[in-house]
C-alpha positions as CSV (number, residue, x, y, z in Angstrom):
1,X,97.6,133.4,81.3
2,X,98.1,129.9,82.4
3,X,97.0,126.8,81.1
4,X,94.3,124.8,83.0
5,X,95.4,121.5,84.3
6,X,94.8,118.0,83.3
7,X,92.3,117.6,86.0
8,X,92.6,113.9,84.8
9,X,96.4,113.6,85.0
10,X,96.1,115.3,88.7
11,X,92.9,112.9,89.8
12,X,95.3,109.9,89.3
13,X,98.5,111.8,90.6
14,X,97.1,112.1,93.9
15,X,95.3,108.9,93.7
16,X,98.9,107.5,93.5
17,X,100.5,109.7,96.0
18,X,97.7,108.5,98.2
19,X,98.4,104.9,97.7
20,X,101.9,105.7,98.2
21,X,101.8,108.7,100.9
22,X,104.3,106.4,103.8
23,X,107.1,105.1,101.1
24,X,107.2,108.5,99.7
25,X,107.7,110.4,102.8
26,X,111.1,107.9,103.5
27,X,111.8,108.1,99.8
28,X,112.0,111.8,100.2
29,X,113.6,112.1,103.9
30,X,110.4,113.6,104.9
31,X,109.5,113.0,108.5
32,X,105.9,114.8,108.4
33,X,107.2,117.6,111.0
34,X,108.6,120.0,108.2
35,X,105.8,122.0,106.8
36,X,107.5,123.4,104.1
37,X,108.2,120.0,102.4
38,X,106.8,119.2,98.9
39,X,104.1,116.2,100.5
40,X,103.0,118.6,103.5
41,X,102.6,121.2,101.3
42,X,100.6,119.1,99.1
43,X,98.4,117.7,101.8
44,X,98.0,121.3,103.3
45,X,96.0,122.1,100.3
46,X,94.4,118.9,98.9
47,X,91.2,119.7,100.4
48,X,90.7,123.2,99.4
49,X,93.7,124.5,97.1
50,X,92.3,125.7,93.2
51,X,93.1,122.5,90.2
52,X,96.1,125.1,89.5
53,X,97.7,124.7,93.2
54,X,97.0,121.6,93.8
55,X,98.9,120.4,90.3
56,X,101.7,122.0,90.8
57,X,101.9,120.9,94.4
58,X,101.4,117.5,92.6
59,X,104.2,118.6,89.9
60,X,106.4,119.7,92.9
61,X,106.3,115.9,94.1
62,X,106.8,114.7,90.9
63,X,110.5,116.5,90.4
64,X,111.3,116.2,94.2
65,X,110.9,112.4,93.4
66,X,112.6,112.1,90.2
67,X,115.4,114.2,91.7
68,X,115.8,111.6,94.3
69,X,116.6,109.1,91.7
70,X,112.8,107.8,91.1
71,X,113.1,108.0,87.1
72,X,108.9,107.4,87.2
73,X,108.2,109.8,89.9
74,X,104.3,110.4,90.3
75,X,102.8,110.6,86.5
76,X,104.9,107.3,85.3
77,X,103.3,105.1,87.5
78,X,99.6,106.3,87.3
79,X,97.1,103.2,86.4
80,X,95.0,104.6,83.9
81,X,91.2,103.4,84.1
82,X,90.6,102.8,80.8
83,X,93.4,100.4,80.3
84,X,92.2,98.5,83.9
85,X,89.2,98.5,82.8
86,X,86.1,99.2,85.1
87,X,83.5,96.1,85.6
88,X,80.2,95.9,85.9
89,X,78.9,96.5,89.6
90,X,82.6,97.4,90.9
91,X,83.3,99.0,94.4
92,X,85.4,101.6,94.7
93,X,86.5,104.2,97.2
94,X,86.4,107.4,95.9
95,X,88.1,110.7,97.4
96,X,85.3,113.0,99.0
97,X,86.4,115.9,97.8
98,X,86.5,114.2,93.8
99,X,90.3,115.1,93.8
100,X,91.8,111.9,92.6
101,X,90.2,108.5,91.2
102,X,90.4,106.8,94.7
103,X,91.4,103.2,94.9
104,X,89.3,99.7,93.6
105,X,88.2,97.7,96.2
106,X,90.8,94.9,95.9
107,X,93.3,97.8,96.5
108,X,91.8,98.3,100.4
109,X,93.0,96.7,103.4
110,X,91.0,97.7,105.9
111,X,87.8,98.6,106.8
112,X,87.1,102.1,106.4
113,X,90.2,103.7,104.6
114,X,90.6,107.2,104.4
115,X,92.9,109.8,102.1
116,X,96.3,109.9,103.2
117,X,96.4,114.0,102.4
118,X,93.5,115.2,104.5
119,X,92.5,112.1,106.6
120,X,88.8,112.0,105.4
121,X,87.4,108.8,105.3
122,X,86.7,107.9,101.1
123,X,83.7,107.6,99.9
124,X,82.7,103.6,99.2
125,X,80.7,103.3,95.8
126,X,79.7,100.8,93.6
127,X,79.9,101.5,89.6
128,X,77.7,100.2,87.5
């Protein structure tokens, strides 16, 4: 039987892929047009694949990256909220299927950004 995955260690995987999504594709070669690749595959089922797919989709990225000489690849470079720290009255942009932990406001350049994986528009939200 396999072990359920770190739903918090995926949530801010993909919130970093996300962030990420154009310099990883020309980190990893990938020129979107090639299904089979370790970010289409991912994207293909970040809206509806199970926690278990979808984190070792995520996991698949991770060594694909590290094998391309990236020594952090995708879990090394997570931002962990607790250590950011989350203010009173914050915005955020959360992922609308509650996949990753979405980006702070002061991440977001433009007006109504949207998931890099499935191309839905996040959710804007403000903590409190």
């Amino acid at each position: 039987m396999q072990a359920a995955p770190d739903a918090g260690r995926t949530a801010v995987g993909l919130a970093y892929v996300c962030t990420h999504w154009d310099e990883l594709h020309s980190l990893l070669g990938d020129n979107r047009t090639d299904p089979t690749t370790v970010l289409q595959r991912l994207a293909g089922i970040a809206e509806s694949g199970s926690a278990v797919e979808i984190a070792a989709a995520l996991d698949a990225v991770h060594h694909a990256l590290r094998a391309c000489g990236d020594a952090r690849g995708v879990y090394e470079n997570q931002r962990d909220a607790a250590v950011a720290g989350v203010h009173r009255l914050e915005i955020v942009y959360r992922c609308p299927f509650s996949r990753c932990t979405g980006l702070p406001a002061h991440e977001v350049r433009v007006d109504r950004p949207h998931c890099a994986l499935t191309g839905r528009e996040l959710v804007r939200e403000r903590l409190s």
